[in-house]
MIVEX-819928 format. One record per residue (C-alpha): x, y, z; residue in three letters. Coordinates in steps of 0.2 Angstrom, whole numbers. Each point is the difference from the previous one (the first is absolute). Example, Ala and Ser with C-alpha at 12.3 -4.5 7.8 and 13.67 -1.06 7.14 Angstrom:
<nodes>
<node><px>62</px><py>-22</py><pz>39</pz><type>Ala</type></node>
<node><px>6</px><py>17</py><pz>-3</pz><type>Ser</type></node>
</nodes>
This chain:
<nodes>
<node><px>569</px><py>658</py><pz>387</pz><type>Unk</type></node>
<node><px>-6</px><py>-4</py><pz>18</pz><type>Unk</type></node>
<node><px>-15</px><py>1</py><pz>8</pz><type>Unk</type></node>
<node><px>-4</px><py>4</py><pz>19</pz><type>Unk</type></node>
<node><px>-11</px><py>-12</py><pz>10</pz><type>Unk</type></node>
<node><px>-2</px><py>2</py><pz>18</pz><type>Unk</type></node>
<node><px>15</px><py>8</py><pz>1</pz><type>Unk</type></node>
<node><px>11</px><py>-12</py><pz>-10</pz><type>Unk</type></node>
<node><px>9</px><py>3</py><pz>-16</pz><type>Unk</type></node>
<node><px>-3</px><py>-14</py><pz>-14</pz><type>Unk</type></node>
<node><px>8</px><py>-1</py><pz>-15</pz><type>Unk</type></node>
<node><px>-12</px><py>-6</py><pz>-13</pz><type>Unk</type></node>
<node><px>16</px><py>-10</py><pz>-9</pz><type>Unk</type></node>
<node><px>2</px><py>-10</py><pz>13</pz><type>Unk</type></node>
<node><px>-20</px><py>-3</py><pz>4</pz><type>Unk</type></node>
<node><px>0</px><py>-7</py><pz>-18</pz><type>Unk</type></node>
<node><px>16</px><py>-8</py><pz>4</pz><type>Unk</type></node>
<node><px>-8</px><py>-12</py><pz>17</pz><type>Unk</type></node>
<node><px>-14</px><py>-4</py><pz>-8</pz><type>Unk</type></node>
<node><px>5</px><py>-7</py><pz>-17</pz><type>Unk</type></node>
<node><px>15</px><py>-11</py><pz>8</pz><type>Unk</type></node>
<node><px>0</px><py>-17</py><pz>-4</pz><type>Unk</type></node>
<node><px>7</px><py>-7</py><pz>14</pz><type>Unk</type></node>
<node><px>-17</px><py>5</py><pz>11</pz><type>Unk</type></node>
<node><px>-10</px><py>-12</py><pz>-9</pz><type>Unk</type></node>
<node><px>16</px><py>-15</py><pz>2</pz><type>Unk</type></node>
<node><px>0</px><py>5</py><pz>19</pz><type>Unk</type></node>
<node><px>-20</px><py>-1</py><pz>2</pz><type>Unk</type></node>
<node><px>-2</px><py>-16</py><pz>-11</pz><type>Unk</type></node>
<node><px>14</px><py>-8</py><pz>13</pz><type>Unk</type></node>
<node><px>-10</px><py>8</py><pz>16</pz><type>Unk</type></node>
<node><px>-13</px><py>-8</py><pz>-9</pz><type>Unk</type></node>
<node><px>8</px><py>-17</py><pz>0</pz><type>Unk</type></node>
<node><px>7</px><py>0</py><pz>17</pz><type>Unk</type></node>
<node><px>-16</px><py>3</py><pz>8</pz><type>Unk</type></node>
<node><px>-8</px><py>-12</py><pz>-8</pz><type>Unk</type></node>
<node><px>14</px><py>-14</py><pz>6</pz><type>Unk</type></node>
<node><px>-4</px><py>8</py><pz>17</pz><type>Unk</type></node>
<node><px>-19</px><py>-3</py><pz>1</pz><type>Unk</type></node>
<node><px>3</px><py>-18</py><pz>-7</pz><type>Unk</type></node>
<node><px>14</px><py>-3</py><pz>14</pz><type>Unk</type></node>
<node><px>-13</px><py>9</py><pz>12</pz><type>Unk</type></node>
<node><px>-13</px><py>-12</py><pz>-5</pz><type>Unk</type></node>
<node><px>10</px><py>-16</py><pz>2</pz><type>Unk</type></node>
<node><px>6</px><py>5</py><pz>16</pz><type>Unk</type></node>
<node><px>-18</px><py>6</py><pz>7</pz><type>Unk</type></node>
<node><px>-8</px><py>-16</py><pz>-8</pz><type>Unk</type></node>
<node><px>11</px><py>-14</py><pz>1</pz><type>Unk</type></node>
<node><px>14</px><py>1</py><pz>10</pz><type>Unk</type></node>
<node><px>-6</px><py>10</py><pz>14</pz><type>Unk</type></node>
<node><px>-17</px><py>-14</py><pz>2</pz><type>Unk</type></node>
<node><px>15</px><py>-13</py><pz>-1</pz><type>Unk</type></node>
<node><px>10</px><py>6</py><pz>15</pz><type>Unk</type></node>
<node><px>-15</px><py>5</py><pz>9</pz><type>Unk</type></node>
<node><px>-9</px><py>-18</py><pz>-2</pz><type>Unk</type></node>
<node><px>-18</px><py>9</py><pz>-7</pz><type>Unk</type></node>
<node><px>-6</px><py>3</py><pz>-15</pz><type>Unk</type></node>
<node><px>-9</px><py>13</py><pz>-10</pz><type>Unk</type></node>
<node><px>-18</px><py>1</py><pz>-2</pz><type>Unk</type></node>
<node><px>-12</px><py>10</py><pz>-8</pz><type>Unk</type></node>
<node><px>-17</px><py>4</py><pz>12</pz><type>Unk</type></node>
<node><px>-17</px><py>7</py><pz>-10</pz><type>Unk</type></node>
<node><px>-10</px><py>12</py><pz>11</pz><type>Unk</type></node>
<node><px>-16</px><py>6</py><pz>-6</pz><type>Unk</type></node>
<node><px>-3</px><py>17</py><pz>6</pz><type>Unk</type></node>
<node><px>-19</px><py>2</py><pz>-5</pz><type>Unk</type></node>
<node><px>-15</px><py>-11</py><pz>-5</pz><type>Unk</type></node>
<node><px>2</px><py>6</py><pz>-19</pz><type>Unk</type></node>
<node><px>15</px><py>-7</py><pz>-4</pz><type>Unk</type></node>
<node><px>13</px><py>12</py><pz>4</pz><type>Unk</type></node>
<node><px>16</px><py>-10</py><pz>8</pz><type>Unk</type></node>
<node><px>20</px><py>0</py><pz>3</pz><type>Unk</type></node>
<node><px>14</px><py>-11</py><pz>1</pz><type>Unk</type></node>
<node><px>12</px><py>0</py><pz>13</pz><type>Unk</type></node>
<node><px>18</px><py>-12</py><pz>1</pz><type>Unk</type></node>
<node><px>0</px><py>-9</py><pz>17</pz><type>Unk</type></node>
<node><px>13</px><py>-10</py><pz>8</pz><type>Unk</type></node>
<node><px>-6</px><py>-20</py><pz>6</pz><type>Unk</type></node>
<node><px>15</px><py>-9</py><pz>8</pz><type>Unk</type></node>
<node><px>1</px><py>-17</py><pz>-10</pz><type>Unk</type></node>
<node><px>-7</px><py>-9</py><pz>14</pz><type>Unk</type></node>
<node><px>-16</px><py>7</py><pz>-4</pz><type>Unk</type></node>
<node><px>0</px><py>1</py><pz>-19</pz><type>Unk</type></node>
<node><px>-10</px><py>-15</py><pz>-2</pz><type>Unk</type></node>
<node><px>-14</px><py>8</py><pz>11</pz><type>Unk</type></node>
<node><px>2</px><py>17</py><pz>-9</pz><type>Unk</type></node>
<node><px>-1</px><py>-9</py><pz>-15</pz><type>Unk</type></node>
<node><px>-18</px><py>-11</py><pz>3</pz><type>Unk</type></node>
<node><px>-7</px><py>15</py><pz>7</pz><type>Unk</type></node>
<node><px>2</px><py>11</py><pz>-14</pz><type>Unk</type></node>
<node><px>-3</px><py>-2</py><pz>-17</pz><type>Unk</type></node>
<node><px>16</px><py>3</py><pz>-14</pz><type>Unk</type></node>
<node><px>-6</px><py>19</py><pz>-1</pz><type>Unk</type></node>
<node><px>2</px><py>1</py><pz>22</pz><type>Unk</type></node>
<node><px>-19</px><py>4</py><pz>1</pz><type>Unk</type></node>
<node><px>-5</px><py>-10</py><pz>17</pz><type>Unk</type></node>
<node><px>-10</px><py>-13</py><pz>-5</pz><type>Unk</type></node>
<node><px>-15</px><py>2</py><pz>11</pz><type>Unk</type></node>
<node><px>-2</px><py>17</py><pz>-7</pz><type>Unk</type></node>
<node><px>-2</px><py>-6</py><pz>-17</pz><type>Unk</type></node>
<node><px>-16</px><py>-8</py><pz>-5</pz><type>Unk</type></node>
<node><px>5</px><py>-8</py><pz>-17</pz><type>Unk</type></node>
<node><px>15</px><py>-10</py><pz>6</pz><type>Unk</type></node>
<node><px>0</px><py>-17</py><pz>5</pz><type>Unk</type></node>
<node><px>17</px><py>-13</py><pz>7</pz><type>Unk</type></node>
<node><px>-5</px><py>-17</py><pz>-6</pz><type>Unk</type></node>
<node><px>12</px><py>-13</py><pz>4</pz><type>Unk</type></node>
<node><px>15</px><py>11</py><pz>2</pz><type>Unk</type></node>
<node><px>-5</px><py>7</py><pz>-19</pz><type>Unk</type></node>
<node><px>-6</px><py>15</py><pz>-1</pz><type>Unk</type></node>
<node><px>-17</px><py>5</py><pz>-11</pz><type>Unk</type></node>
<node><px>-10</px><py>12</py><pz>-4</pz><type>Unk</type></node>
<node><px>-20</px><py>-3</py><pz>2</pz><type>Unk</type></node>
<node><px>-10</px><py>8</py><pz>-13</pz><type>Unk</type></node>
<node><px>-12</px><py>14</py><pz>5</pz><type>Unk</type></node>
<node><px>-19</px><py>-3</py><pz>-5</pz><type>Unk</type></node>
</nodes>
């Protein structure tokens, strides 16, 4: 029996046929694995080995968009010369530290002031 779609001739037989094989599943569960070997290379190489030749490293940067709350993070490059810098300017979320009120460096430590 075959059906007319657009012009072209389908045999339900082998419809049934494509859609039952086993071997789709084996080939999506290995597309599956394969592209999740490639983000983790993508990853390493975007995170670590790329900083590493390049002489930076990876930071995270908070920018508030709005006095209620509302913000985003953004990845930014600081050459290792000027991590230490990065480092004491920022607190460990990379909010700026002027910007944030409840955040005080002590010492080299880093504390957090209760709000009264």
């Amino acid at each position: 029996m075959a059906s007319s779609y657009f012009g072209t001739q389908l045999t339900s037989s082998l419809v049934l046929e494509c859609k039952s094989s086993p071997n789709n599943t084996l080939l999506s569960f290995a597309d599956s694995q394969i592209s999740l070997v490639l983000c983790v290379v993508y990853y390493v190489v975007w995170m670590y080995v790329l900083p590493y030749l390049g002489k930076y490293s990876v930071r995270q940067e908070t920018i508030v968009l709005d006095d209620e709350g509302t913000n985003t993070h953004r990845l930014v490059k600081v050459p290792n010369d000027e991590v230490a810098a990065w480092d004491a300017a920022h607190d460990p979320t990379g909010k700026a530290i002027e910007d944030n009120a409840d955040y005080v460096v002590t010492g080299g430590e880093e504390e957090h002031e209760k709000s009264v």
